[in-house]
C-alpha positions in Angstrom: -44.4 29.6 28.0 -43.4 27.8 31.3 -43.9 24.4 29.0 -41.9 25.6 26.3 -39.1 26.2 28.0 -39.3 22.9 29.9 -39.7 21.3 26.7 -37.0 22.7 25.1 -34.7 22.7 28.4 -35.6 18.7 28.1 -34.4 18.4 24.5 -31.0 19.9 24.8 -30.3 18.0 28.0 -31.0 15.1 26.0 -28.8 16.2 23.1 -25.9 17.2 25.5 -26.3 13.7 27.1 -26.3 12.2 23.8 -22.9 13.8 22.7 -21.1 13.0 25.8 -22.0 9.4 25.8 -21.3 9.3 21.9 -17.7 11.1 22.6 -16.5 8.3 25.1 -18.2 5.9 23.0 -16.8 6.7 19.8 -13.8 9.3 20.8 -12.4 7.0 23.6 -13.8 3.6 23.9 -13.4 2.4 20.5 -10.4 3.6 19.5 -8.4 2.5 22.7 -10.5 -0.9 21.7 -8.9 -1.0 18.0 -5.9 -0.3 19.2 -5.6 -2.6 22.1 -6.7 -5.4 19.6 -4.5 -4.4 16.9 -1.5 -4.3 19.1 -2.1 -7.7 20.3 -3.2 -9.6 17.4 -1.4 -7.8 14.8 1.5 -5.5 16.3 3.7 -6.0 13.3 0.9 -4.6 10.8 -0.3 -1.7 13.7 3.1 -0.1 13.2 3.6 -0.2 9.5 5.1 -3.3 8.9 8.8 -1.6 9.8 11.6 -4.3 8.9 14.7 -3.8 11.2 18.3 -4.4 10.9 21.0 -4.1 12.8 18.6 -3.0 15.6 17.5 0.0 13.4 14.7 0.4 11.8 15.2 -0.1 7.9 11.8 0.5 6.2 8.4 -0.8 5.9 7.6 -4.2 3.9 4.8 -2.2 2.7 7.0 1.1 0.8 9.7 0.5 -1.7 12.9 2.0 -1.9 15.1 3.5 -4.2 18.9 2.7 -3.9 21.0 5.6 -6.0 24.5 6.7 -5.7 24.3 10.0 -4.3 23.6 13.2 -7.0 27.3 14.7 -8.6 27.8 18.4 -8.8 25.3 19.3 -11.9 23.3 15.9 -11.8 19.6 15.9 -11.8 18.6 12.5 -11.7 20.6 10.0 -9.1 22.0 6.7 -11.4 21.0 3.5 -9.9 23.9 2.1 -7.2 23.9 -1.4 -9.3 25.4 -2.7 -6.2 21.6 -3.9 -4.9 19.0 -5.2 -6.1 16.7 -2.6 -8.3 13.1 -2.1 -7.7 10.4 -1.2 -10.2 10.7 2.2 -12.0 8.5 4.6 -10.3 7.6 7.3 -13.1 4.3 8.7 -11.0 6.0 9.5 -8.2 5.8 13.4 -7.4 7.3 16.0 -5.4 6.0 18.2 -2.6 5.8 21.9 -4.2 3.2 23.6 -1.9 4.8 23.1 2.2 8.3 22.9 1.1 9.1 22.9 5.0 9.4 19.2 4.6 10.9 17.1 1.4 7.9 15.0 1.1 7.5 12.2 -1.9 3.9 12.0 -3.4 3.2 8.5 -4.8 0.6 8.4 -7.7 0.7 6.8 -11.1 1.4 8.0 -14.7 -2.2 8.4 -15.4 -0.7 6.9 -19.4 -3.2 4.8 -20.8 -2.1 1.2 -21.9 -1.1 2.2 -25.5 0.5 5.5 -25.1 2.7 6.4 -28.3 1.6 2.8 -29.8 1.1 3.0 -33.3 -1.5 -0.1 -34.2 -1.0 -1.8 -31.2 2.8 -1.9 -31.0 5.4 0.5 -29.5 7.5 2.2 -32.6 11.4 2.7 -32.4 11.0 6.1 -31.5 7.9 7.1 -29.8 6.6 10.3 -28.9 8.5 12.1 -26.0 6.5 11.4 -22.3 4.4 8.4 -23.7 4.4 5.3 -22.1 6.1 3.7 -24.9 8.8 6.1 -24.3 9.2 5.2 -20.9 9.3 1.6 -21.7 11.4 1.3 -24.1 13.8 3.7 -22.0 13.8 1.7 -18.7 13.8 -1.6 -20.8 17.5 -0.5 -22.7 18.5 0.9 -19.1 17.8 -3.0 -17.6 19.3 -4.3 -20.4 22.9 -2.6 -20.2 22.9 -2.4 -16.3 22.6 -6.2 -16.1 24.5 -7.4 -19.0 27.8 -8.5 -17.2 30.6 -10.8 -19.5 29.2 -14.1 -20.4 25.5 -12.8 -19.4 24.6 -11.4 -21.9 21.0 -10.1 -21.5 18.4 -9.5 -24.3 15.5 -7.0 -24.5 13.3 -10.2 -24.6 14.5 -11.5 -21.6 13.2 -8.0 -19.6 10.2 -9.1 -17.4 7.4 -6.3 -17.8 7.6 -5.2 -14.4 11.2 -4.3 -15.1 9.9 -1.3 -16.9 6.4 -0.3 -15.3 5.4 1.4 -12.5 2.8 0.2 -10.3 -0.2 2.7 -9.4 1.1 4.2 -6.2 5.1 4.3 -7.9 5.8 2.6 -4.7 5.6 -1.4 -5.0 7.8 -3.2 -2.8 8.3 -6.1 -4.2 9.6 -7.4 -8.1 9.1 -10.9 -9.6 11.4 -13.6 -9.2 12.1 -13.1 -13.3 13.0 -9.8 -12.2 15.4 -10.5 -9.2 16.8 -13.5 -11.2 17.7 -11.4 -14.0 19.4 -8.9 -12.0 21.9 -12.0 -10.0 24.6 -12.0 -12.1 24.9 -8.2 -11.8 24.6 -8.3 -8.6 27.4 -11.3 -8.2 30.1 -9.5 -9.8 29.7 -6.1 -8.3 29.8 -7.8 -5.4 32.3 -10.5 -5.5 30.1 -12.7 -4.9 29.2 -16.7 -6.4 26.3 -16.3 -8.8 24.8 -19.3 -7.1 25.3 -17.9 -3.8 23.0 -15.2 -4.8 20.6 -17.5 -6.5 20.4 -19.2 -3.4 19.5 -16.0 -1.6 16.5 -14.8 -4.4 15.2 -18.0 -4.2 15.4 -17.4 0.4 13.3 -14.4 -0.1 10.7 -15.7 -3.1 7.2 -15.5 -2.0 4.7 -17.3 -3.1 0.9 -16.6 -3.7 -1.0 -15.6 -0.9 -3.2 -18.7 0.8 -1.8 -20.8 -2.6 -3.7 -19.0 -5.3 -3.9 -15.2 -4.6 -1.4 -12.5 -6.3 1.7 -14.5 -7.5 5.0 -15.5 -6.5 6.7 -12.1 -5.5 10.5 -11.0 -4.0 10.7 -8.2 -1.1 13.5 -5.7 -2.5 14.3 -4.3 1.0 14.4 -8.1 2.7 16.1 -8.9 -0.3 18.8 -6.1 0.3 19.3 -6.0 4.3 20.1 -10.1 3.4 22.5 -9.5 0.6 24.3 -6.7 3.0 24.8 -9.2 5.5 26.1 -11.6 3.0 28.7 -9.5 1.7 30.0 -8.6 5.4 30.8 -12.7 5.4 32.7 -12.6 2.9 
């Protein structure tokens, strides 16, 4: 009996031993470890990639943005402030509908497969309501009419196809410089501003693929925005 309880006295001593050192270890230690490195080798990337301006805190490089004109008594859906630069449509995005304490955004994708309301490979006039043809074809005559300006004329061919898809989280922030370079002469005249000037400034905030070969070339809406801002304050 006596070696029993010795024996089992000996086990949970172990045991309690073993969870204290394992809670420093892995409750203390290593995360003060992780985040000591992390905020010394990558301090930018540790706290979410924000991008300032104007001392304030503007976004994150990581999270696009939308930029709407705010909603008019009756409106439902905010129209695009064709002031800025437009990011990609984001069609999967959700809303919070369970803690409605806090207006949260859920990102997410369509879940539409590739061919959607095709009809033998190819998107008809007038596809099925809620398919991704639908969507397309909507966002690509949306692009089309918001960045035809007088002597640009722009043609449903010219629409890059990120123009009018959504990425899988709805929240890309970045567009193709076909994209950005088809929206500069919109963005020139609602601005006032030379379409070479704003050329210049797409081709500031172009990115090209990571380490030469990875991803491809890629423009930062909300860089390309807080730039443009500043811009139009010069002039």
């Amino acid at each position: 009996m006596n070696n029993s309880f010795v024996n089992t006295a000996r086990l949970l001593g172990a045991a309690l031993r073993a969870l204290l050192v394992l809670t420093v270890l892995t409750g203390v230690i290593y995360p003060l470890a992780v985040t000591g490195v992390s905020q010394t080798l990558f301090q930018d990337k540790a706290n979410g990639s924000e991008i300032t301006a104007h001392g304030k805190v503007a976004g994150s490089s990581l999270i696009g943005q939308s930029y709407t004109r705010p909603l008019k008594k009756g409106q439902q859906t905010p129209q695009a402030d064709l002031m800025w630069f437009q990011g990609r449509p984001a069609d999967g995005l959700g809303a919070n509908s369970v803690n409605t304490r806090y207006k949260l955004i859920l990102s997410g994708a369509t879940n539409l497969s590739a061919d959607s309301g095709a009809v033998h490979g190819a998107c008809p006039a007038q596809p099925a309501d809620g398919t991704l043809c639908a969507q397309v074809l909507a966002a690509r005559a949306a692009v089309v009419k918001d960045n035809s300006v007088p002597g640009y004329p722009v043609k449903p061919s010219d629409v890059p196809a990120d123009a009018v898809t959504s990425s899988g989280s709805g929240l890309d922030p970045d567009i193709s410089p076909a994209y950005a370079e088809l929206q500069v002469h919109r963005v020139a005249a609602r601005n006032h501003l030379p379409v070479a000037t704003v050329e210049e400034l797409v081709r500031d905030h172009t990115t090209g693929r990571t380490l030469g070969f990875i991803g491809e070339p890629r423009v930062n809406v909300l860089e390309l925005n807080i730039a443009l801002k500043d811009l139009t304050a010069k002039h």
